[in-house]
N, C-alpha and C positions, 0 to 999 in steps of 0.2 A: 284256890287250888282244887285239885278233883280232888274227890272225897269219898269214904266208903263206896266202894264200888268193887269189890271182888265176887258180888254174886252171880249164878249164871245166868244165861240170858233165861227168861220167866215166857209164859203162853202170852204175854200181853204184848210180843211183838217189843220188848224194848232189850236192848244189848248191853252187858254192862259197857261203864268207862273202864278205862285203864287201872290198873289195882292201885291202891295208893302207895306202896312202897315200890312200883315199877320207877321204869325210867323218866316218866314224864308229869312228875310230881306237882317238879318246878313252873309247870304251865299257871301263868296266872288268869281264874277262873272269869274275869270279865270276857280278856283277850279269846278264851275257849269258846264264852258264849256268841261272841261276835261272830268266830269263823263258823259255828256252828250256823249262826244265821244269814251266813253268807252261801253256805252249800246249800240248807234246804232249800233256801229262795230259788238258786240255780234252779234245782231238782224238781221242785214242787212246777215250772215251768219247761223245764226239757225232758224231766222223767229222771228216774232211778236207773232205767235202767243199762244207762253208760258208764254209770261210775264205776263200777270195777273195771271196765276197759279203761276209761281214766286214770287208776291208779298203775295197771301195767304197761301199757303205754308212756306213761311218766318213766318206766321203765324200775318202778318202787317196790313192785313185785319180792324179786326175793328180801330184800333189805326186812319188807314186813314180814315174810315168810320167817325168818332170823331173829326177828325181833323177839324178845321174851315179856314184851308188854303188848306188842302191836298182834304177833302169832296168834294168841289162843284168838284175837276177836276175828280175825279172819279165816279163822278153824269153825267157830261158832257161825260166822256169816254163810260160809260155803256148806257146810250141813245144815242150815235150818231148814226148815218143811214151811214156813212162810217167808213171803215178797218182806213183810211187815218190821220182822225178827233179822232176815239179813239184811235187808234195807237200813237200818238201823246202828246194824255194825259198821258197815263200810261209811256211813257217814262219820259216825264215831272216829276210824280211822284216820279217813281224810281230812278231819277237824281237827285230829291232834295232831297228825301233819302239818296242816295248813299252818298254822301255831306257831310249830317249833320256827318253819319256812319264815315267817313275820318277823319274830325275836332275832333268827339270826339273821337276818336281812338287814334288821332295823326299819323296817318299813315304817312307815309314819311316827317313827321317834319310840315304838314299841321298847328296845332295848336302851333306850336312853332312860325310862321310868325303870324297867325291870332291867338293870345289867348285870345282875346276878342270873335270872332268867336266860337274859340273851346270852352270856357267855355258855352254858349248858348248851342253849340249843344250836350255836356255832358249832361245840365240840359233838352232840349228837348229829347233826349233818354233814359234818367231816369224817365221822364215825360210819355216816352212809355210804358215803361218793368222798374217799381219799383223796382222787383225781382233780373231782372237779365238782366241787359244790353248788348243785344246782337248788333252784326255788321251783320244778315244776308245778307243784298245786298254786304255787302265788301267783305266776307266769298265766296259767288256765282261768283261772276265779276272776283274779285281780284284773292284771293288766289290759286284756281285750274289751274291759267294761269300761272304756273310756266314755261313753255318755248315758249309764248307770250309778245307782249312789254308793256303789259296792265302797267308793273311797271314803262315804260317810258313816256305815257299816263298820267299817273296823278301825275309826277315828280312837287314839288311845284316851284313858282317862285323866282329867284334868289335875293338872301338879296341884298341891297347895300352893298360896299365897304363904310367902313367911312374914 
């Protein structure tokens, strides 16, 4: 799960996570670290500097603007005085996006280990888009990577044997 994480963003260029008593608690923290390492990858090769066009163009904009977990990082990301410090955020963001996008998708069997997880993030995506519940961060990352290991990336973690 995320975990202490209500300080503000620091001169080292790092953004907190989301608070622990916010709405995205239930994120289980392999699942975070995966998507997380599936945007840097992206980024660290096309640059930083489209993903905030990414996430308003997904059209996610206000939903984060609304958000009382997602808001303040994207209040933090748009005033910082470094690339390093808002860079930092908006991945942040799109990580715990991407997340909730996976659980409630079920993509690769995600809410079949967490279905306590995945039902949350069903009703916080529902809670986005009433209409029509979309996956664009999954849709962006994931699916165009048809011959990348992104599918290896966010493989979930292995059941036990009983």
């Amino acid at each position: 799960m995320i975990r202490n994480l209500k300080r503000p963003a620091n001169d080292n260029g790092r953004c907190p996570r989301p608070a622990e008593e916010g709405d995205v608690v239930f994120l289980p923290e392999s699942l975070v670290k995966q998507c997380r390492n599936v945007i840097e990858s992206y980024h660290a090769s096309h640059g930083y500097f489209c993903l905030p066009d990414i996430l308003w163009k997904s059209r996610l904009g206000p939903f984060i603007e609304g958000d009382p977990t997602l808001g303040p990082l994207l209040r933090t990301a748009s005033t910082a005085k470094r690339a390093k410090k808002a860079n930092e955020c908006f991945v942040t963001i799109a990580t715990t996006i991407l997340s909730m996008e996976i659980l409630a998708s079920n993509f690769a069997g995600w809410s079949s280990i967490y279905p306590a997880a995945g039902e949350k993030a069903r009703a916080f995506l529902l809670k986005r888009n009433r209409l029509n519940p979309q996956t664009p961060l999954l849709d962006y990352y994931v699916y165009p990577s048809k011959y990348s290991n992104v599918f290896a990336k966010l493989a979930p973690p292995m059941m036990p044997l009983r």
